[in-house]
C-alpha positions in Angstrom: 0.0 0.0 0.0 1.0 3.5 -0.8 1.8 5.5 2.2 0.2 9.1 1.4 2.5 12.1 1.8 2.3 14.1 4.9 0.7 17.6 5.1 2.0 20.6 7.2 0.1 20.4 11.0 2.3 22.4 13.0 1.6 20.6 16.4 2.8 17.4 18.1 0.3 15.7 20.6 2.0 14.5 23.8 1.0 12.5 26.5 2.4 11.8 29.7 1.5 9.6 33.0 -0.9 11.2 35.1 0.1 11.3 38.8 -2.7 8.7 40.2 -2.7 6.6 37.4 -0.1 4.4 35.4 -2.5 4.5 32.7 -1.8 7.8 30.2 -3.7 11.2 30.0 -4.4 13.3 26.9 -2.7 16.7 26.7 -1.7 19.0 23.6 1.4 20.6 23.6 2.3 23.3 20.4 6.1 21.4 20.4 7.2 20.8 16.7 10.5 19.3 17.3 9.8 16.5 19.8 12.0 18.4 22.4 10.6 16.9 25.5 11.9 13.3 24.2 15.6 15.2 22.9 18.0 13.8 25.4 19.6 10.5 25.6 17.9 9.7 29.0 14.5 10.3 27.5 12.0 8.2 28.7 11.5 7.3 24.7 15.6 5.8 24.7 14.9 4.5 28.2 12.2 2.1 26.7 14.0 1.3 23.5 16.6 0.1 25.8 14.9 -2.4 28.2 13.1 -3.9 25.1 14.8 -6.6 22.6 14.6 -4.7 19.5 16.0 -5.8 16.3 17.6 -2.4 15.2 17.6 -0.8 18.9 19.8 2.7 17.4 17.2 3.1 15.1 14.0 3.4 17.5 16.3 6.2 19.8 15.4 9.7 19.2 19.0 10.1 17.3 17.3 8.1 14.9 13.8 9.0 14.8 13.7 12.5 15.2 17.2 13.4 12.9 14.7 12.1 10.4 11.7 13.8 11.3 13.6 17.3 11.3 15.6 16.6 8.3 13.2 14.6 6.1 9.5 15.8 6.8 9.0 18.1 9.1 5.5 19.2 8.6 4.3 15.9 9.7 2.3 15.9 13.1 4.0 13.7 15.9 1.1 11.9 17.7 3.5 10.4 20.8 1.7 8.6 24.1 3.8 7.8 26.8 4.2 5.9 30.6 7.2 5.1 32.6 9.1 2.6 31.0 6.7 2.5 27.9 6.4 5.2 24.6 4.1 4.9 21.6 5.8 7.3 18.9 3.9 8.3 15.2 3.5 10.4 12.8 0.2 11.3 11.5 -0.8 12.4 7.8 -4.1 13.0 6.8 -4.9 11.7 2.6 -7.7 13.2 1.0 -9.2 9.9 -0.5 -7.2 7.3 1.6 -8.3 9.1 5.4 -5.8 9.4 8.4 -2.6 7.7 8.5 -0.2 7.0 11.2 3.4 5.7 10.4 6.6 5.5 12.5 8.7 9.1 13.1 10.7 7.4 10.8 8.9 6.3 7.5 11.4 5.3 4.6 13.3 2.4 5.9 11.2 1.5 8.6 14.0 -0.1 10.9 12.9 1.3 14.0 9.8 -0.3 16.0 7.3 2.8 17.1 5.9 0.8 20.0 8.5 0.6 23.1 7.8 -1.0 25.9 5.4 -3.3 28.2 2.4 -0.7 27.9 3.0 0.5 24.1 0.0 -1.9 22.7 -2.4 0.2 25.0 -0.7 3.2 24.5 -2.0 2.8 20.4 -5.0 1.8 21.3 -5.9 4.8 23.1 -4.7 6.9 20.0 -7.5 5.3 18.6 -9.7 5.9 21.0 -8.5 9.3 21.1 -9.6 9.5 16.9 -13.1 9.7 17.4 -13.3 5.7 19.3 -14.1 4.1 22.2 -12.9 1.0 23.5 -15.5 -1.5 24.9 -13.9 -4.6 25.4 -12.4 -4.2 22.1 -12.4 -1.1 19.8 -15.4 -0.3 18.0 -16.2 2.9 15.9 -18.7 5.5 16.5 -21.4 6.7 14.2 -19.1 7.0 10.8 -15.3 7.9 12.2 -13.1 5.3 11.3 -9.9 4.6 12.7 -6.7 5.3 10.9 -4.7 3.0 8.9 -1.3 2.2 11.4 1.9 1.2 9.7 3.9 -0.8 13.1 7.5 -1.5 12.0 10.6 -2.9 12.9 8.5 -5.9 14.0 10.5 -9.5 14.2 8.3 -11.8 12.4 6.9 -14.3 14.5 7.7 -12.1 17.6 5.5 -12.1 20.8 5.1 -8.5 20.1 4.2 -9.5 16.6 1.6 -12.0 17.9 0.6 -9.6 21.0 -0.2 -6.8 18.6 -2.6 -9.6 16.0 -4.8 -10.6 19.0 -5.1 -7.1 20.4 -6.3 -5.6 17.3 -7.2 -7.8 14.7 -10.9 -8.0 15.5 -11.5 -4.4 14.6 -8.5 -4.3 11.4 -7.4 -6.6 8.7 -3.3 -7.4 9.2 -1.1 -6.7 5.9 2.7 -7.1 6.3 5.5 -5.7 3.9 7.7 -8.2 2.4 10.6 -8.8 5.6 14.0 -7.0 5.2 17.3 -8.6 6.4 19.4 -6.6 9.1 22.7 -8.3 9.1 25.2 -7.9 12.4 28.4 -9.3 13.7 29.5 -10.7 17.6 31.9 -8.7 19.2 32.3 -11.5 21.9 36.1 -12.3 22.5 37.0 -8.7 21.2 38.7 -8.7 17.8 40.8 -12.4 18.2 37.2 -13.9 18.8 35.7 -11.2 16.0 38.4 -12.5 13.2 38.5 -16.2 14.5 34.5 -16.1 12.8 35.6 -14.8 9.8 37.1 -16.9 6.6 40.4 -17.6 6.5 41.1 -15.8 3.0 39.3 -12.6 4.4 41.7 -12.4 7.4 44.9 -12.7 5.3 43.2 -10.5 2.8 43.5 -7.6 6.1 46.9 -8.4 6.8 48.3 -7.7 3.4 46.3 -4.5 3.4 47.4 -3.2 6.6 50.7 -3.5 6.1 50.8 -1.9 2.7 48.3 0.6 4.5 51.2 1.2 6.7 53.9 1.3 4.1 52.0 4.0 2.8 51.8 6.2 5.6 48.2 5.7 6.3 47.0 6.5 9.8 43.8 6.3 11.4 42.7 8.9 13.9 39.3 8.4 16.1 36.5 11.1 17.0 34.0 10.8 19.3 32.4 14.9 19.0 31.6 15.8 22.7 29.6 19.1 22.1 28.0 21.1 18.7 31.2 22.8 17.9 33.0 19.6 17.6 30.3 17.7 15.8 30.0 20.2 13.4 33.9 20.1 12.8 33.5 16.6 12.4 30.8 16.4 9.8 32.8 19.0 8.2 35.4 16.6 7.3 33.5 13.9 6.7 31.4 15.5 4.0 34.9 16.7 2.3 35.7 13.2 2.1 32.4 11.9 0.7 32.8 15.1 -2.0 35.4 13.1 -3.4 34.4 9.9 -3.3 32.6 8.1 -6.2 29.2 9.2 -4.6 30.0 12.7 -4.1 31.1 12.6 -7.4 27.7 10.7 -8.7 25.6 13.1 -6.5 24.1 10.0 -4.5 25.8 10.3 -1.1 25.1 12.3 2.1 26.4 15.2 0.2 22.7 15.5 -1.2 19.7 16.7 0.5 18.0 15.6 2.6 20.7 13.4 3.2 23.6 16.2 4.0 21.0 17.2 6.7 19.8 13.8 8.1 23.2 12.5 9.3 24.4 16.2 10.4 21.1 16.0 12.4 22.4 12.9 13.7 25.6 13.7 14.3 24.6 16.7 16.7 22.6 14.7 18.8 25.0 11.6 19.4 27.6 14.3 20.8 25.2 15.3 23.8 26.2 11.7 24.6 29.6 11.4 23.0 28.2 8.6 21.5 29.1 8.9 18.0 31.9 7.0 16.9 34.2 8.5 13.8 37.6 7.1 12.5 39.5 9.3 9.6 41.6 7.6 8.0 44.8 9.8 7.1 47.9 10.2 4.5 50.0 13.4 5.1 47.7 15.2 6.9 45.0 14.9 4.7 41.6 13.2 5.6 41.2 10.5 2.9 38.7 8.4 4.3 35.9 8.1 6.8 33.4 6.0 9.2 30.9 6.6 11.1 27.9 5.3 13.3 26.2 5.8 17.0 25.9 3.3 20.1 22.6 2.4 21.5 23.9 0.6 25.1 26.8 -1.9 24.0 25.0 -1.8 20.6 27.3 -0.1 17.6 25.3 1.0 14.5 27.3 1.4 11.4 25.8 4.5 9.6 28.1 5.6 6.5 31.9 5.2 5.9 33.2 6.6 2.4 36.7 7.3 0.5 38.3 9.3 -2.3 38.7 8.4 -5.2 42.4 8.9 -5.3 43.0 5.9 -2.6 40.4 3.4 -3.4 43.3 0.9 -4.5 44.2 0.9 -1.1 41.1 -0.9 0.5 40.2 2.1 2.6 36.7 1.1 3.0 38.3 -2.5 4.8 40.7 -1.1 6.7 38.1 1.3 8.6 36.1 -1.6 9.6 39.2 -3.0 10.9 40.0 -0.1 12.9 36.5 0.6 14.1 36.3 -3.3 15.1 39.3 -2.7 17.3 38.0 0.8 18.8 34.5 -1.5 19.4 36.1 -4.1 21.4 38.4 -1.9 23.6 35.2 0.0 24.7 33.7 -3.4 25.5 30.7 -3.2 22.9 29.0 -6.7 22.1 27.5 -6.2 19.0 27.9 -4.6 15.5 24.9 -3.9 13.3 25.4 -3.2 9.9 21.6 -2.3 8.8 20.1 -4.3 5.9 22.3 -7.0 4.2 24.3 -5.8 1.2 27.1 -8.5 -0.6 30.1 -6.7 0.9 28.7 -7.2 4.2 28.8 -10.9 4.1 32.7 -10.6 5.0 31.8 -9.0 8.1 28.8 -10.6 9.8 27.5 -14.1 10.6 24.1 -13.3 11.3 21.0 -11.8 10.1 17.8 -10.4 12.0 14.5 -10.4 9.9 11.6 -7.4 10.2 8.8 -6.3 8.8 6.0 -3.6 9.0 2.4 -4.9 10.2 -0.3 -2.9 8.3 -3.7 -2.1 10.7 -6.4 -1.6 7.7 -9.4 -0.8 10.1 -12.5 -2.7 8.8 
């Protein structure tokens, strides 16, 4: 199904626990940035955290709200909240297709919008908030209907998967998008137990380009930005690199807006936390190459890593993984996710985590 596009509502609905109930209360707030959730202690990251999520970086605020300001703006952020628990979408209303609510983030749809042990009752009082009441289950009043719901991020099979069917599906037909195929990598036994799981081709393949890395005078240099000034530094150089890599060069990389504003987005927020992890690689003073991603816990997510043109012979892109495994391991992280399975990948992860987006169609 088609997923209409958003128009401009400048107003986010919040909710918050009400003092002599666990159970949340409706309140409006004029917010249009999410601010009240913009913090790495957020209750929002607080809930992504004590839930197993498939892609847990990509339900965090850094995430889901770098993409709301960067991507679509306009969109109204209808978020319900209790300790411990968030429900967290955005709503766009279609002239022929009715009300819509999708996850903050709506293009790749890694992140799950429902956080939580009390996020399946937080969406259904949404609904009950459009115009419904629940009574025993939810029923519609006179001719409101209730929105179509895009849930994503979903493992298939999940008890969240299955909690979510029975809870609603006497009231909407279930559609699911075909799965997609996160790929990640142990970090357990740091980077001996890392390169013990991979072939035996691929890690004599790194040797040989390490040390003619280091013939070269290639050096690697980490950054973790710790305030605005240095994230913006930071992105800075990252972009200079990507300018002259083949995708700057093809106009396809994060050069290109919305892209150039999605990751600097991110970027900014992962230094309140100095969670943002950035290796330049280096000849002569000169940055030559880059990578980059955010932790979530113990969790690394790999975001973008790119290289000039000039070096590519020199398995830049390789060597970075390298060095970031190493900087992974020393900091005691357990896992590397690598986002949706691409061939070069296969070198660097042994295993793959499956989701999907559950359509609500009411009926």
């Amino acid at each position: 199904m088609e997923k209409p596009s958003p128009t401009t509502d400048p107003s986010i609905r919040q909710t918050t626990a009400s003092s002599s109930s666990k159970r949340a209360v409706s309140d409006r707030s004029d917010q249009t940035s999410g601010a009240h959730w913009d913090h790495p202690d957020s209750n929002w990251n607080q809930s992504g955290s004590h839930t197993a999520q498939a892609d847990p970086f990509c339900c965090r605020t850094e995430w889901q709200l770098s993409f709301h300001e960067a991507m679509q703006p306009d969109r109204t952020l209808v978020v319900r909240e209790t300790a411990g628990s968030i429900a967290a979408f955005a709503e766009s209303d279609h002239s022929t297709l009715g009300k819509f609510l999708t996850p903050i983030e709506s293009d790749w749809e890694f992140g799950c919008p429902l956080l939580g042990p009390d996020s399946l009752e937080l969406l259904a009082d949404i609904i009950a908030e459009g115009n419904l009441q629940r009574t025993g289950q939810i029923q519609r009043i006179g001719q409101d209907i209730a929105p179509t719901i895009f849930v994503s991020g979903l493992v298939p099979r999940s008890l969240q998967q299955r909690q979510l069917a029975k809870r609603f599906g006497p009231d909407f037909d279930l559609r699911l998008y075909p799965p997609t195929a996160l790929c990640n990598a142990s970090l357990e036994g740091g980077v001996d137990g890392f390169l013990s799981r991979r072939s035996s081709s691929h890690r004599r393949g790194l040797r040989k380009q390490a040390r003619r890395a280091t013939l070269a005078g290639i050096t690697f240099e980490r950054a973790s930005p710790a305030n605005q000034i240095e994230a913006t530094q930071t992105y800075s150089r990252m972009l200079a690199v990507e300018s002259a890599s083949w995708k700057g060069i093809g106009a396809c990389g994060m050069t290109v807006q919305p892209s150039r504003d999605f990751y600097d987005c991110m970027l900014r927020r992962l230094a309140v936390s100095e969670s943002a992890r950035v290796i330049f690689a280096r000849h002569d003073n000169k940055d030559i190459g880059f990578i980059f991603g955010g932790m979530a816990g113990k969790i690394y997510r790999g975001q973008q890593f790119s290289f000039t043109e000039q070096w590519k012979s020199f398995s830049i892109g390789n060597l970075l993984q390298l060095e970031q495994i190493i900087w992974l391991c020393n900091e005691g992280a357990t896992r590397y996710d690598m986002g949706p399975m691409m061939e070069y990948k296969r070198h660097w992860t042994e295993s793959n985590i499956h989701i999907e987006t559950l359509i609500l169609v009411p009926k």
